[in-house]
N, CA, C and O of each residue as an XYZ file, in Angstrom:
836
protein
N      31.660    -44.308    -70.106
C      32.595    -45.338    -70.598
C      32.192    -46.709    -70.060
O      31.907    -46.634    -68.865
N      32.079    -47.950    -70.573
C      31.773    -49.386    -70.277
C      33.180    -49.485    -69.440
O      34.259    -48.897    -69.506
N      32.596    -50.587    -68.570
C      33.420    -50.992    -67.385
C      33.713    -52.607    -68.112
O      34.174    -53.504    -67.406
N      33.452    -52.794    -69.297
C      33.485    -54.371    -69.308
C      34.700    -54.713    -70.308
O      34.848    -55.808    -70.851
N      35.554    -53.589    -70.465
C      37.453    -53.808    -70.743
C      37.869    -53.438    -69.674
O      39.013    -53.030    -69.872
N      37.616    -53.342    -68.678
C      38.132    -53.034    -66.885
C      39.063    -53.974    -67.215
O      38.730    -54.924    -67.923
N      40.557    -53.814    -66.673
C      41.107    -55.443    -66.189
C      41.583    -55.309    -64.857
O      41.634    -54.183    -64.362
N      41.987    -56.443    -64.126
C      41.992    -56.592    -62.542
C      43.526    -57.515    -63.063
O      43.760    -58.264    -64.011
N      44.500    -56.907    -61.692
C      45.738    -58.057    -62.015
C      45.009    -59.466    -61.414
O      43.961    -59.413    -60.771
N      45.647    -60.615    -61.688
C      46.241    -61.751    -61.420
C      47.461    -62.478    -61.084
O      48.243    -62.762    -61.991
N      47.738    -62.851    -59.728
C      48.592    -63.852    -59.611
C      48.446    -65.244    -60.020
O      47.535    -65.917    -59.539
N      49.392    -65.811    -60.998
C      49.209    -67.110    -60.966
C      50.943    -67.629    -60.706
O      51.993    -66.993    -60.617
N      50.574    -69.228    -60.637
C      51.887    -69.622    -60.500
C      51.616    -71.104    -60.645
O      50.470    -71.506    -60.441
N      52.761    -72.114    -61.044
C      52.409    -73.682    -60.989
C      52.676    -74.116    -60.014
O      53.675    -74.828    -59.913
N      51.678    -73.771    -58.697
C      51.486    -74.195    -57.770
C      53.050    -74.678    -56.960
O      54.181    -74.391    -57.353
N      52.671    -75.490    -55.728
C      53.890    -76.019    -55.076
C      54.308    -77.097    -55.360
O      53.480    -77.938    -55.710
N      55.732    -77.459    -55.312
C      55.918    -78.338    -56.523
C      57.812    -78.832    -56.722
O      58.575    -78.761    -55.759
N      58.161    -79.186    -57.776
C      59.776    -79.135    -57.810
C      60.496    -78.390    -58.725
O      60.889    -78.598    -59.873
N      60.583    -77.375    -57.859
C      61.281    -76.191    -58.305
C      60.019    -75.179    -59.197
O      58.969    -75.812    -59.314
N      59.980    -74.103    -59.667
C      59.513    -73.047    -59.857
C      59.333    -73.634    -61.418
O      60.212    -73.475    -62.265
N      58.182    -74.274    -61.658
C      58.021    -74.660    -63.485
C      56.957    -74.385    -63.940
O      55.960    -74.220    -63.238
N      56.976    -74.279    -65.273
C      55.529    -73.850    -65.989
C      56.053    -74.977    -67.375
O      57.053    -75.043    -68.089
N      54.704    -75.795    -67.249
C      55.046    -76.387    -68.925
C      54.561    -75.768    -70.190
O      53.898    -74.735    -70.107
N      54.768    -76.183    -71.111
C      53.745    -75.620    -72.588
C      52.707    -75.458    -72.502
O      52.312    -74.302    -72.660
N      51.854    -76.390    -72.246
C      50.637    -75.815    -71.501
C      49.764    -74.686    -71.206
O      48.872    -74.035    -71.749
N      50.521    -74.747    -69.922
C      50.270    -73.512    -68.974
C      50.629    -72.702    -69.478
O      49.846    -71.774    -69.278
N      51.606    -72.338    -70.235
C      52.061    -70.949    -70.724
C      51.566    -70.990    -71.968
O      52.318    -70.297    -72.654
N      50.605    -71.481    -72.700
C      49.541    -71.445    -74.148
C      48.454    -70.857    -73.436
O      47.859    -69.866    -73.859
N      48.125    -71.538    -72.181
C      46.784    -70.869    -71.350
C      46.643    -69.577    -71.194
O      45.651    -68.858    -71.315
N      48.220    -69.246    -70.787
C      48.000    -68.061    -70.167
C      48.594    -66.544    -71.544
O      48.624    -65.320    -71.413
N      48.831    -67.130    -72.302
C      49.108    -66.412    -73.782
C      47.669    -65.922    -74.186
O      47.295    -64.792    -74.501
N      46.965    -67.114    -74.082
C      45.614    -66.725    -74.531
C      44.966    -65.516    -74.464
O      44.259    -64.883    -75.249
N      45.521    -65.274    -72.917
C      44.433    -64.170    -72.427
C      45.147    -62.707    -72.391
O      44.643    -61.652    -72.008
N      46.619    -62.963    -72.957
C      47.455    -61.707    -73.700
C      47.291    -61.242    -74.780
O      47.299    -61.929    -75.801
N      47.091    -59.853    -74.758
C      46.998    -59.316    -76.570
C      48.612    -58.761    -76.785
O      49.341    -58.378    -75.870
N      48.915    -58.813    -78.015
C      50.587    -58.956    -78.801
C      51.353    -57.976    -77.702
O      52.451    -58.339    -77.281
N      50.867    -56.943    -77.318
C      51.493    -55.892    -76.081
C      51.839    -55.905    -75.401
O      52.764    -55.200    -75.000
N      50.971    -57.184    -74.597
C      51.117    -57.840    -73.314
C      52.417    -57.751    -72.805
O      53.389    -58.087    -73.482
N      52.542    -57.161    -71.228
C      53.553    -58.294    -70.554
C      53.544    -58.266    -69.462
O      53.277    -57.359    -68.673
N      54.106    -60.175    -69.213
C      54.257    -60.352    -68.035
C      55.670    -60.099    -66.894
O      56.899    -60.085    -66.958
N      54.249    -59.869    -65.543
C      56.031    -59.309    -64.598
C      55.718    -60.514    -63.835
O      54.623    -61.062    -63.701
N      57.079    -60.902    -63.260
C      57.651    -61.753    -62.557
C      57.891    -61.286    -61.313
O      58.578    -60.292    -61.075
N      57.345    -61.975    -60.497
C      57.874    -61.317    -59.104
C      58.664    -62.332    -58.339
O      58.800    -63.518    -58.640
N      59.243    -61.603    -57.146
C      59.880    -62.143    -56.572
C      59.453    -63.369    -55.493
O      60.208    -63.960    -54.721
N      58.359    -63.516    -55.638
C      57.689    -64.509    -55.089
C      57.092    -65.933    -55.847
O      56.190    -66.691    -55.491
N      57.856    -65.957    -56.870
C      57.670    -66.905    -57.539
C      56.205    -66.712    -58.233
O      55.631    -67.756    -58.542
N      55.577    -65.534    -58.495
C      54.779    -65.372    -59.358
C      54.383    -64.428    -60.523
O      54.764    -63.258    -60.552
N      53.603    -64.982    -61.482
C      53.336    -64.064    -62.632
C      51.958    -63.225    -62.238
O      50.954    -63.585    -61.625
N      52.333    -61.926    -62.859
C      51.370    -60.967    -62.670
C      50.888    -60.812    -64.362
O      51.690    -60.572    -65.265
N      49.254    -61.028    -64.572
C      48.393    -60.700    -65.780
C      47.290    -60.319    -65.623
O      46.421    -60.826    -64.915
N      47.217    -59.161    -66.432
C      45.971    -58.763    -66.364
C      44.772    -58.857    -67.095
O      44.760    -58.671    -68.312
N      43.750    -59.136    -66.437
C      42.889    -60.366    -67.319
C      41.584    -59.565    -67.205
O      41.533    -58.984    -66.121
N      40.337    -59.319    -68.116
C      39.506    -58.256    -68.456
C      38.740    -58.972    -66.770
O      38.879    -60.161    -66.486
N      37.945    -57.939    -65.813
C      37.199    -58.604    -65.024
C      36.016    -59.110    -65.002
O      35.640    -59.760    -64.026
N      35.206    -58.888    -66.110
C      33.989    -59.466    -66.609
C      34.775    -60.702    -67.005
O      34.260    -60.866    -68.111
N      35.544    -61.564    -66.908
C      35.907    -62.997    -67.446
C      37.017    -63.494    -66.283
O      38.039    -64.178    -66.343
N      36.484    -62.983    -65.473
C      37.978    -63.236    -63.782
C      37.460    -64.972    -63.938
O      38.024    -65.872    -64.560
N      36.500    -65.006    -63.325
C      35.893    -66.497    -63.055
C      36.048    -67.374    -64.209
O      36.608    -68.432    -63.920
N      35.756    -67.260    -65.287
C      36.063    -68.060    -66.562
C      38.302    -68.395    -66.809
O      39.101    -69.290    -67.085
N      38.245    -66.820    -66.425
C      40.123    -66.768    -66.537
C      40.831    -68.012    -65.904
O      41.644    -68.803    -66.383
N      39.949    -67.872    -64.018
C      40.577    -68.598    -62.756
C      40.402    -70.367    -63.274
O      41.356    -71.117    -63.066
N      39.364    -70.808    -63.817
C      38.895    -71.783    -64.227
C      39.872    -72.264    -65.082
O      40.492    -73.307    -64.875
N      40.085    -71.278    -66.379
C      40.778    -72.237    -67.128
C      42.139    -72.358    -66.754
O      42.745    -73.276    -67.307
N      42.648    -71.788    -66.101
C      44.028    -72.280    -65.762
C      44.222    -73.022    -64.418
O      45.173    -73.699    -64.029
N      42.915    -72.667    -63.750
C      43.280    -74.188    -62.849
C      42.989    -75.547    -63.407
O      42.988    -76.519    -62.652
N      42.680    -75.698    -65.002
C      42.174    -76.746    -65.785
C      43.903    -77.242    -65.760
O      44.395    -78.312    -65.403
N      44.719    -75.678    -66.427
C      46.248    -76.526    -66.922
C      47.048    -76.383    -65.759
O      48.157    -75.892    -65.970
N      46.704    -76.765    -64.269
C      47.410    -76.448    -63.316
C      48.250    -75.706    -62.694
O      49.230    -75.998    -62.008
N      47.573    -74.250    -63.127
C      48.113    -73.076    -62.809
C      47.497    -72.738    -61.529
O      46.272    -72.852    -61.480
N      48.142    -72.325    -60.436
C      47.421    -71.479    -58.992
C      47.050    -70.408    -58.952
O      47.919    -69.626    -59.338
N      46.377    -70.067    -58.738
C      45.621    -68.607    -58.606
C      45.411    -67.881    -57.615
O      44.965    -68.396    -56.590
N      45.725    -66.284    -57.690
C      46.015    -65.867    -56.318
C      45.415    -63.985    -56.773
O      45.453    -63.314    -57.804
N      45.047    -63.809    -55.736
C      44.632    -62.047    -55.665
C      45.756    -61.181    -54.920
O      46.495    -61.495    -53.987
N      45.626    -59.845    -55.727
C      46.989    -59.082    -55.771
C      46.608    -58.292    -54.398
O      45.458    -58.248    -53.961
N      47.317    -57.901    -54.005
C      47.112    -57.090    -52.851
C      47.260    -57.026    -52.073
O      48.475    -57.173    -51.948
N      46.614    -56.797    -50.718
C      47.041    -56.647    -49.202
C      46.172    -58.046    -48.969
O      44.984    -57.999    -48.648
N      46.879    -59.279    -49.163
C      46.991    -60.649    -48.943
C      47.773    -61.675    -48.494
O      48.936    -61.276    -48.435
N      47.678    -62.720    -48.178
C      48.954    -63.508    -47.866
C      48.972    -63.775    -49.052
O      48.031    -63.829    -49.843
N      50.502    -64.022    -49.275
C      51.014    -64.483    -50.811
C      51.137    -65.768    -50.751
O      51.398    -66.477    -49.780
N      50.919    -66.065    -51.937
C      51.718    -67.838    -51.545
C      52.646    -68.113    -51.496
O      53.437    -67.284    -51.945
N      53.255    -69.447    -50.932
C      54.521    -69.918    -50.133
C      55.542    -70.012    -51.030
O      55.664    -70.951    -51.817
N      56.295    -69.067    -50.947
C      57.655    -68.842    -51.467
C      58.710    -70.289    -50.638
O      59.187    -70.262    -49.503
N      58.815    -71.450    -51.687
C      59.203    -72.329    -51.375
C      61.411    -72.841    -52.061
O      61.976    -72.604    -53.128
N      61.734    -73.302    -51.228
C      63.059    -74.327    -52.211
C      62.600    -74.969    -53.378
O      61.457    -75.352    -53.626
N      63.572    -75.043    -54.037
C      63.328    -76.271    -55.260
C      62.950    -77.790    -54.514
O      62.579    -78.672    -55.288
N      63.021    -78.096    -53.179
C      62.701    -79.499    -52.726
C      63.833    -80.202    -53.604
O      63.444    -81.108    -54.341
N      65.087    -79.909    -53.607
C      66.147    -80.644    -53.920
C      66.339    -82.288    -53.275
O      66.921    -83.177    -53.896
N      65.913    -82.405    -52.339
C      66.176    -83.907    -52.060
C      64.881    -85.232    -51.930
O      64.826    -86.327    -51.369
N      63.953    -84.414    -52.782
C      62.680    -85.321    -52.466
C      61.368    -84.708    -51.945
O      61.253    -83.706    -51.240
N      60.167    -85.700    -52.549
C      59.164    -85.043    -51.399
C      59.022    -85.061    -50.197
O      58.933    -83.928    -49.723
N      58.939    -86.157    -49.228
C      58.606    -86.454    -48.439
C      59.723    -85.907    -47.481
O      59.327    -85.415    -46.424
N      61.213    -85.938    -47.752
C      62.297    -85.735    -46.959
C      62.253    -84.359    -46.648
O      62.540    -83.993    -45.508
N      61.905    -83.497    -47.583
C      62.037    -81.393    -47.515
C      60.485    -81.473    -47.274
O      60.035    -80.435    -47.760
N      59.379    -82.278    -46.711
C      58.090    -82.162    -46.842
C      57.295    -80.690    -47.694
O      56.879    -79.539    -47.558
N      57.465    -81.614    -48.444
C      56.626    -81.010    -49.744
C      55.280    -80.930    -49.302
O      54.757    -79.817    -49.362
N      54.419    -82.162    -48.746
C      53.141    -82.297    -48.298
C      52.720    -80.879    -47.409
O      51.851    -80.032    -47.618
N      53.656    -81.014    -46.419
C      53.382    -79.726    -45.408
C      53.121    -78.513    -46.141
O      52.093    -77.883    -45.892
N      54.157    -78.007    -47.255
C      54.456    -77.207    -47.587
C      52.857    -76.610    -48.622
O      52.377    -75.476    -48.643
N      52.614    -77.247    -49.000
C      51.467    -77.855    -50.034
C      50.335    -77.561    -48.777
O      50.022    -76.371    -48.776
N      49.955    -77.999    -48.186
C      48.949    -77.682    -47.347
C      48.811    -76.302    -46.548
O      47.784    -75.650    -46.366
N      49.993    -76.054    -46.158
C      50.230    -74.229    -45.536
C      49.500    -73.604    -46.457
O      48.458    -72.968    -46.300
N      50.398    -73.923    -47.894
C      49.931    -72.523    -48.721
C      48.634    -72.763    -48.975
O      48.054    -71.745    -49.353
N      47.791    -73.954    -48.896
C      46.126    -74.119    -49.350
C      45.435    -73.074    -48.309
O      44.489    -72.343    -48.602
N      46.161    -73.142    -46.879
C      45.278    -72.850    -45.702
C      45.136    -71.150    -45.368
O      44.288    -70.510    -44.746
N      46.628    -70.677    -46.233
C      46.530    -69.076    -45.997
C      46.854    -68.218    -47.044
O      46.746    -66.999    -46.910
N      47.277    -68.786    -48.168
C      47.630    -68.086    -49.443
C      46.306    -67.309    -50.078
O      45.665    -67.940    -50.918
N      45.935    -66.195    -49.781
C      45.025    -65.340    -50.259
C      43.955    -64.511    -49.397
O      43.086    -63.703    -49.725
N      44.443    -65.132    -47.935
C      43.657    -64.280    -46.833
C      44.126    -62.962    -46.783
O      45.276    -62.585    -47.005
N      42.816    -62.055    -46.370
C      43.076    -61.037    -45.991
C      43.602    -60.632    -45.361
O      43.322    -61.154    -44.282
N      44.519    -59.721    -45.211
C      45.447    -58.908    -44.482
C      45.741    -57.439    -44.599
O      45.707    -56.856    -45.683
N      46.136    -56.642    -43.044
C      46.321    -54.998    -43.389
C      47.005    -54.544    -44.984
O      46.621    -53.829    -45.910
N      48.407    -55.523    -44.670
C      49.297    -54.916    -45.675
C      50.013    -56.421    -46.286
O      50.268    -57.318    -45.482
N      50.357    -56.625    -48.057
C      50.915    -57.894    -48.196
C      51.753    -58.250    -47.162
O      52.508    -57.486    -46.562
N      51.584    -59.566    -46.947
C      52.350    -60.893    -46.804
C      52.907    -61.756    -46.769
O      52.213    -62.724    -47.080
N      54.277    -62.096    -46.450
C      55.226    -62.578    -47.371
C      55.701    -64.263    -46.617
O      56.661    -64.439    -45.868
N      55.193    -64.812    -46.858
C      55.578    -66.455    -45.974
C      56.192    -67.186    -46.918
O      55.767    -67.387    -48.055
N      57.542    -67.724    -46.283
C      58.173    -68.816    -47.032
C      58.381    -69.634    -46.261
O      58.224    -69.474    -45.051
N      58.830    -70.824    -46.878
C      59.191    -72.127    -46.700
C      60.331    -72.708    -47.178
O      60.517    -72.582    -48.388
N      61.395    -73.497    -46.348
C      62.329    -74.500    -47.071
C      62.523    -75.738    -46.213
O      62.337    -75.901    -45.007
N      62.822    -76.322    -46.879
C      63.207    -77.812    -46.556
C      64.430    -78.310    -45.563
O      64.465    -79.384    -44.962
N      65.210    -77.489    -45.545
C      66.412    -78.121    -45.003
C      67.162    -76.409    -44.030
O      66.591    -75.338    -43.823
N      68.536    -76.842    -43.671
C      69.219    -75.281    -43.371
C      69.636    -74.381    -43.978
O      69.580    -73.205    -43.619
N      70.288    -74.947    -45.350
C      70.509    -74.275    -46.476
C      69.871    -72.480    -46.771
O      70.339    -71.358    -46.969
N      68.096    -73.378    -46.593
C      67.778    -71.936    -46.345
C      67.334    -71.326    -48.197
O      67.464    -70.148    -48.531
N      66.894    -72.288    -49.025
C      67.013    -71.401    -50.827
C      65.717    -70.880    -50.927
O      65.572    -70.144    -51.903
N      64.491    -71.070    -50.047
C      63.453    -70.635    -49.285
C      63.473    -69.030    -49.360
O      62.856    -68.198    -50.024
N      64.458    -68.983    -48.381
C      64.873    -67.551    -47.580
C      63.889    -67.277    -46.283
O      63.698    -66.084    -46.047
N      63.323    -68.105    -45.522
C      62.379    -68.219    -44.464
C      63.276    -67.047    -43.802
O      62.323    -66.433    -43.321
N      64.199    -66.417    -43.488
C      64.222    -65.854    -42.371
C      64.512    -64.396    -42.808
O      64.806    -63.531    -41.984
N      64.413    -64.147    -44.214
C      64.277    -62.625    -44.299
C      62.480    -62.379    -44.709
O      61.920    -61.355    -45.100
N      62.034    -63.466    -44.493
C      60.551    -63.187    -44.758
C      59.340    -62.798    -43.917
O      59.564    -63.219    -42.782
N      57.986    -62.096    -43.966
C      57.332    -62.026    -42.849
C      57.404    -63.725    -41.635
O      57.671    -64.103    -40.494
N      56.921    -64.204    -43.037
C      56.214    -66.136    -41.561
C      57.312    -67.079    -42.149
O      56.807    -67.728    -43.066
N      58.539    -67.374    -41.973
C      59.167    -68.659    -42.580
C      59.352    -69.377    -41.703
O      59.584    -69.287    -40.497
N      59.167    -70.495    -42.779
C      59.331    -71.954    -42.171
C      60.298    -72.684    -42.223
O      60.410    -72.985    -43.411
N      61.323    -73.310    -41.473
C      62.415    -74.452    -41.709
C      62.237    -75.666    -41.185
O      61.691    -75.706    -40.083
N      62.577    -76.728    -41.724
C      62.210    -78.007    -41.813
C      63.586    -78.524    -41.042
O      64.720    -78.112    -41.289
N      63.356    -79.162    -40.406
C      65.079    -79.382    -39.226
C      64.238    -80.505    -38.736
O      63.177    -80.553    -38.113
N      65.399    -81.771    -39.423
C      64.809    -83.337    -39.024
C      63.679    -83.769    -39.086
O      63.373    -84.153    -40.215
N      63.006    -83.857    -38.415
C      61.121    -83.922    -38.654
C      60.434    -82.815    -38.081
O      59.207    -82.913    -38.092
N      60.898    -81.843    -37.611
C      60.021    -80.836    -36.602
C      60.474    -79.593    -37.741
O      61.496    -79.768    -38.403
N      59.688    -78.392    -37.914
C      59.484    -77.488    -38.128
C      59.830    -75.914    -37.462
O      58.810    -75.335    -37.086
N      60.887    -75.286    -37.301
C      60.993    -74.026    -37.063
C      60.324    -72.590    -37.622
O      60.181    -72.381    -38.826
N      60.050    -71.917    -36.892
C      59.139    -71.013    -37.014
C      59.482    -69.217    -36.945
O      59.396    -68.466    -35.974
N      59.644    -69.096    -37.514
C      60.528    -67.500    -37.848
C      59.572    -66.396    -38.173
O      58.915    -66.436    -39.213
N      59.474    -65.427    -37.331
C      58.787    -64.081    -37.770
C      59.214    -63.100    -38.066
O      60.053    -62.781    -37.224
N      59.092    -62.132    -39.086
C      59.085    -60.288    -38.223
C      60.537    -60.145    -39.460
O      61.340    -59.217    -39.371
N      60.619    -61.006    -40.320
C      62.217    -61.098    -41.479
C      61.718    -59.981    -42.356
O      60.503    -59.807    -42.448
N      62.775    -59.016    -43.171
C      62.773    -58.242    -43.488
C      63.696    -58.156    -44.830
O      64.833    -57.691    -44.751
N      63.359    -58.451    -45.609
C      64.822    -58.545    -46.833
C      64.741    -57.263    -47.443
O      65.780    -56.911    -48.002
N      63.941    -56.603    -47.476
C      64.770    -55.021    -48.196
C      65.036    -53.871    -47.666
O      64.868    -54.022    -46.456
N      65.444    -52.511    -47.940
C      65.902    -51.217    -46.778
C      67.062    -51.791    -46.183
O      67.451    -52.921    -45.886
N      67.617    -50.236    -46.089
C      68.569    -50.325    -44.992
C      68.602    -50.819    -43.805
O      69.715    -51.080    -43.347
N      67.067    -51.155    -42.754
C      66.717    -51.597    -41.788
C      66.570    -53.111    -42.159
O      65.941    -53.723    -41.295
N      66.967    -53.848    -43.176
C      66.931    -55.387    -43.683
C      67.455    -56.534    -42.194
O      68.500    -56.402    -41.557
N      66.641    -57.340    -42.011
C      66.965    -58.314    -40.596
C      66.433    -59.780    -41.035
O      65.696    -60.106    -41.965
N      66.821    -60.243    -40.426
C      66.602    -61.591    -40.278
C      65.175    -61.931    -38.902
O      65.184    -61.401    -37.791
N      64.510    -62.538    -39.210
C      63.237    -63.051    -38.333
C      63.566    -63.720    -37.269
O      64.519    -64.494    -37.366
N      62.881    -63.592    -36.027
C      63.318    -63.916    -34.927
C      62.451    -65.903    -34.802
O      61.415    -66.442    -35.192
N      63.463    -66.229    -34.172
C      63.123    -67.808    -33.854
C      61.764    -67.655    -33.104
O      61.866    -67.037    -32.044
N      60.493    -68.094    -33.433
C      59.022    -67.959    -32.485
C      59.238    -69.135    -32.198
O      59.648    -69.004    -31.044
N      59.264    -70.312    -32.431
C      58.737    -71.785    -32.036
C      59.654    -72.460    -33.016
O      60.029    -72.135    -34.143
N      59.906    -73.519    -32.234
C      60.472    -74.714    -32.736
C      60.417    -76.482    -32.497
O      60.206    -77.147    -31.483
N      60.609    -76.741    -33.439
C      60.229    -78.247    -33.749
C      58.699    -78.050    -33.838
O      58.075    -78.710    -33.008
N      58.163    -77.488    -34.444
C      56.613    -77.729    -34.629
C      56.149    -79.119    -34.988
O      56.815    -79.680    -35.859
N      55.359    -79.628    -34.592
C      54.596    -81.269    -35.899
C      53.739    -80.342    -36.740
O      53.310    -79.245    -36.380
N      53.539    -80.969    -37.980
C      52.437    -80.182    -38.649
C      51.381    -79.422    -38.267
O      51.226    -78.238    -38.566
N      50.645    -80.095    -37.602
C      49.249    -79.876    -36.845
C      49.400    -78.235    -36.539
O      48.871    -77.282    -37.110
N      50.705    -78.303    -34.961
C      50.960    -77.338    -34.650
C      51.550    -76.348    -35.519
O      51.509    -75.251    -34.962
N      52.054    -76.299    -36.602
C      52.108    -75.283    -37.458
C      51.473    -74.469    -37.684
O      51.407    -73.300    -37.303
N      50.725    -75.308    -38.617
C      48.995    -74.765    -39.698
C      48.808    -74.239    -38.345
O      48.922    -73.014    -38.303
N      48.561    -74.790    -37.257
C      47.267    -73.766    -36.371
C      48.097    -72.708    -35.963
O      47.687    -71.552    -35.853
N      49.750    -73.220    -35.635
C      50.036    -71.403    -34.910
C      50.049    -70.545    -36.250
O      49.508    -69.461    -36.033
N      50.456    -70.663    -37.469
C      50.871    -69.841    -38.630
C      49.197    -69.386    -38.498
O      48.958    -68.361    -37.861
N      48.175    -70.074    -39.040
C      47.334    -69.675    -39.214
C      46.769    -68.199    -37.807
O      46.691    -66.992    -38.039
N      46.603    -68.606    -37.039
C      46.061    -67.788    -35.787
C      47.419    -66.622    -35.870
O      47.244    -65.525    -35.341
N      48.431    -66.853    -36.389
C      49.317    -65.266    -36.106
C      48.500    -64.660    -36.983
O      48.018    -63.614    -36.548
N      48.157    -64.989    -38.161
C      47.447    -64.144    -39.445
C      46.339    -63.635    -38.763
O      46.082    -62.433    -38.812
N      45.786    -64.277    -38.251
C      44.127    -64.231    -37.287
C      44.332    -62.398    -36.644
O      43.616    -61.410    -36.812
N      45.500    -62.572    -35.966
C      46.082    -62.075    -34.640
C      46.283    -60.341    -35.828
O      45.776    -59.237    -35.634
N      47.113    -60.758    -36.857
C      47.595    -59.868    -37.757
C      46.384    -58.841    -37.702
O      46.171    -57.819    -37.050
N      45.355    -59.882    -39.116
C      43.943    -59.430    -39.416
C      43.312    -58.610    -38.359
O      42.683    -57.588    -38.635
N      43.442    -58.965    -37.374
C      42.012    -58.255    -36.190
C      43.105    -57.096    -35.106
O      42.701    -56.528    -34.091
N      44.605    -56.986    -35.722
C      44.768    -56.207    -34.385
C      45.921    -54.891    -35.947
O      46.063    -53.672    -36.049
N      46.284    -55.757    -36.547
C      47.112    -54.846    -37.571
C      46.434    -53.190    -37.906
O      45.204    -53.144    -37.951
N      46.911    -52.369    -38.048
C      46.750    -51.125    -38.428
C      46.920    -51.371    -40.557
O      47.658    -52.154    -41.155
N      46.029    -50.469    -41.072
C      45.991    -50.470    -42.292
C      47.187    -50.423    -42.599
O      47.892    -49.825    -41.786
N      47.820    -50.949    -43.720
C      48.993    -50.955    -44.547
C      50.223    -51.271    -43.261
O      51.373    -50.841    -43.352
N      49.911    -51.780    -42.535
C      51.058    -51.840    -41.536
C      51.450    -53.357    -41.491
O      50.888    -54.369    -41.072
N      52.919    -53.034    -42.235
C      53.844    -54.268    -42.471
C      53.498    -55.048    -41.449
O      52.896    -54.658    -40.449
N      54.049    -56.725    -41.775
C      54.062    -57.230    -40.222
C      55.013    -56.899    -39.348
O      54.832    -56.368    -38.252
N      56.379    -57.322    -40.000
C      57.506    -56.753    -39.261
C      57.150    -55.405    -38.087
O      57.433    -55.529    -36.895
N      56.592    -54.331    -38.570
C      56.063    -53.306    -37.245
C      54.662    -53.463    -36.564
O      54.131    -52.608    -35.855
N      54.145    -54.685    -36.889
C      53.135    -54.808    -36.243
C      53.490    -55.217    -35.015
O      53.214    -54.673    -33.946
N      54.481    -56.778    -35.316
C      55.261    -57.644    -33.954
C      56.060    -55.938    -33.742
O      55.239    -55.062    -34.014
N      56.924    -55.583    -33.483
C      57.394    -54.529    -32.736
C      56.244    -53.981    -32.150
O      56.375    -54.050    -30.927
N      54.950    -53.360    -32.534
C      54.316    -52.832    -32.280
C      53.561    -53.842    -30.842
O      53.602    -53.503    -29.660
N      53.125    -54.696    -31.217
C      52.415    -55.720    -30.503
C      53.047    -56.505    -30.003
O      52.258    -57.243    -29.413
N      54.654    -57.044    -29.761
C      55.229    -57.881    -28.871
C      55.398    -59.585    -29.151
O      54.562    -60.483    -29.243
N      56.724    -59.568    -29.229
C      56.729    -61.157    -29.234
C      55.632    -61.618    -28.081
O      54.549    -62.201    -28.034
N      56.451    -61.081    -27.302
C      55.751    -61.777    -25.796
C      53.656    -62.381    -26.008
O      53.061    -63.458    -25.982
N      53.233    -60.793    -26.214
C      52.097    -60.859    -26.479
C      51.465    -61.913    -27.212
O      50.386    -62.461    -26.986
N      52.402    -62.140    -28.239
C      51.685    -62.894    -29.239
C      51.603    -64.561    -28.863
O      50.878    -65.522    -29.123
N      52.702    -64.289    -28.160
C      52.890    -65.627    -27.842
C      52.080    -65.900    -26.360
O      52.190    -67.033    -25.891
N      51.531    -65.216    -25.852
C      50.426    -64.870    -24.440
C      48.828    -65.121    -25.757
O      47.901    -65.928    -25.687
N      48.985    -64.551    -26.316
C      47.534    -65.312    -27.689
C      47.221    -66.651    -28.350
O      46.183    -67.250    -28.631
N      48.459    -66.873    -28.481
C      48.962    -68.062    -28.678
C      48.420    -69.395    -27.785
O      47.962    -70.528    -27.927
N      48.867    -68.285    -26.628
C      48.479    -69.797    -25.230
C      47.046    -70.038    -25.185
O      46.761    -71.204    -24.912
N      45.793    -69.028    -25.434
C      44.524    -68.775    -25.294
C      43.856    -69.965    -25.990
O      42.628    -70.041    -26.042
C-alpha cells in the first residue's frame, strides 16, 4: 500500500491575540485541505485539530502561516498558551509576554502533553491554576503556578512556585522547568505526578543552579 495518502494530525490556531478568532481567510485556507467528510475537532485549548496528507505537512504549515494561522504538533508536547481574551488591552494584560512564552515553548518535547496557560489579570478566564505551567499577571510582576489539574476526581488547583516574576525571569524559569520535565520525567508521566514525584523543593534547589 503507498504511504503518500498517510495523514498526520495538525494543530493550528490564530495565534495569540484578542480573544480566540479566525477570519475568512484562515478558515478558506484551512477548507482547502478538507475533503466534503472532513471534520474539524476543537479542543479545549483553543485549538483546531486537521488532518493534512504528510507528503504535503511542509507545503500545509506554509500556507497557513501565509493567512496567519499557528502551527503546532500533536502529541506529547507543550501546547500552546491557552490565553484570556486580553479584555483590557495589550500592553495592560501583557499580551507581548504572553506572545513570546508561547514562541519559546509551544511545541517542545515532552514525556507526556502539556498544558500552560496564561491570563492577564485575577479574574483568572486563562484558567492558569487548573493547568500544568500558569501564568498570572498581578500589577507588573507575574505569578507562577504549577502541578493544576482540571479533570478527575483528583481535580486541584496549582501550587504558587514564584511570584512577581519580570519577564526575563519567567521565560527562563518556565522554560528550564520544561528542561527539568524533559530530562528527569518518566514516559507518559503527567506533570502534575512528576512535581509529586520530584518535589517542589527540588525543583526549586534546580532552579537555584
Amino acid at each position: 500500500m503507498e504511504q503518500a495518502d498517510k495523514k498526520i494530525k495538525l494543530a493550528v490556531n490564530g495565534g495569540i491575540s484578542f480573544g480566540a478568532k479566525l477570519n475568512a481567510k484562515q478558515l478558506n485556507v484551512i477548507a482547502a485541505y478538507m475533503d466534503a467528510g472532513d471534520e474539524l475537532e476543537l479542543t479545549t485549548f483553543q485549538q483546531l485539530y486537521i488532518n493534512v496528507p504528510e507528503n504535503e505537512i511542509n507545503l500545509v504549515k506554509e500556507k497557513f502561516r501565509e493567512a496567519g494561522l499557528s502551527c503546532y504538533p500533536v502529541g506529547n508536547f507543550v501546547k500552546s498558551l491557552r490565553t484570556c481574551n486580553f479584555c483590557k488591552g495589550e500592553e495592560k494584560e501583557g499580551m507581548p509576554v504572553a506572545i513570546e512564552l508561547n514562541e519559546r515553548i509551544a511545541g517542545k518535547s515532552v514525556p507526556f502533553t502539556l498544558r500552560p496557560a496564561y491570563t492577564g489579570c485575577p479574574i483568572g478566564c486563562g484558567e492558569p491554576l487548573v493547568n500544568d505551567i500558569g501564568v498570572m499577571k498581578l500589577k507588573n510582576g507575574y505569578d507562577l503556578y504549577i502541578g493544576g489539574k482540571a479533570k478527575g476526581k483528583d481535580a486541584k488547583t496549582g501550587v504558587l512556585f514564584l511570584e512577581q516574576l519580570d519577564p526575563e525571569n519567567l521565560y527562563q524559569v518556565v522554560e528550564r522547568l520544561i528542561d527539568i520535565y524533559s530530562e528527569h520525567g518518566k514516559k507518559r508521566e503527567p506533570f502534575f505526578k512528576f512535581i509529586n514525584r520530584y518535589g517542589i523543593d527540588n525543583l526549586k534547589e534546580q532552579l537555584a543552579v
